[in-house]
Backbone bond lengths (Angstrom), bond angles and torsions (degrees), N, CA, C in turn:
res aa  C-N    CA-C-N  psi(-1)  N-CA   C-N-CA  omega(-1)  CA-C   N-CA-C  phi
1 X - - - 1.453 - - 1.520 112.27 -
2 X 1.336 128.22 -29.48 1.007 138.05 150.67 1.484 135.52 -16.29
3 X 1.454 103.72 -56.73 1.244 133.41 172.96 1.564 114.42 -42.19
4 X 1.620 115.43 -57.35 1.299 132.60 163.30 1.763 109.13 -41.45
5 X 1.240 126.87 -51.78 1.414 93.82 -176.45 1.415 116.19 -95.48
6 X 1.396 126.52 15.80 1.661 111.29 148.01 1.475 111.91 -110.37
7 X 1.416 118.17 37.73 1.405 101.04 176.34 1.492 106.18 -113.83
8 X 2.023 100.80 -56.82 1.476 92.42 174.49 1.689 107.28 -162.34
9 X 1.330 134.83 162.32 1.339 114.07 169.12 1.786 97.02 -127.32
10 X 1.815 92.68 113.79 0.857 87.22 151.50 1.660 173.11 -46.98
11 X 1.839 98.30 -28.60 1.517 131.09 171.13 1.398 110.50 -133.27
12 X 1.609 117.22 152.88 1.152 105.11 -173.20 1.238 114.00 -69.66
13 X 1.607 115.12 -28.58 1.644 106.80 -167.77 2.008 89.71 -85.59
14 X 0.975 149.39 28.04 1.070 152.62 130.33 1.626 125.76 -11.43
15 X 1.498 96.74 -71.88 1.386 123.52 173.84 1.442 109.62 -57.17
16 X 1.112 136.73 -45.51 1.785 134.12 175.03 1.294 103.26 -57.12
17 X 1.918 116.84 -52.86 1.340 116.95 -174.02 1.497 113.78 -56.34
18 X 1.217 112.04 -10.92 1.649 120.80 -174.51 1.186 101.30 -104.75
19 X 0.821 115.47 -15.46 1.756 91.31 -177.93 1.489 112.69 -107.15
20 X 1.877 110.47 -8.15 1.088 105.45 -171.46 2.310 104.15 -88.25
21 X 1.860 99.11 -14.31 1.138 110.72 173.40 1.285 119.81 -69.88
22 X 1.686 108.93 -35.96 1.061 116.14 -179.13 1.653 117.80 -70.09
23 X 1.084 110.63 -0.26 1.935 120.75 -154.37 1.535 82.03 -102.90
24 X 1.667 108.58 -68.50 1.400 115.97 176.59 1.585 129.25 -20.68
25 X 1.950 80.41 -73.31 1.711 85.29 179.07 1.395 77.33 168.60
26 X 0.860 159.52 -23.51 1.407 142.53 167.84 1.470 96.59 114.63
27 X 1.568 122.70 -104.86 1.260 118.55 176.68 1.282 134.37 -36.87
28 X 1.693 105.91 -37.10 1.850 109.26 -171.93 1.397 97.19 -68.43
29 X 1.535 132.02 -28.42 1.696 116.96 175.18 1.367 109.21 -59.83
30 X 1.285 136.27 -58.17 1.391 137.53 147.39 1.028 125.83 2.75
């Protein structure tokens, strides 16, 4: 899940959804 925030964000609200996955655990938001 990681991968997603240095590759690209597709939407702007994108970036919240990533960071809130990334806080989580990345995959388990997935």
């Amino acid at each position: 899940g990681m991968v997603i925030l240095t590759t690209h964000q597709p939407l702007p609200g994108a970036a919240d959804t990533v960071r809130r996955l990334a806080l989580t655990g990345g995959e388990a938001g997935l």
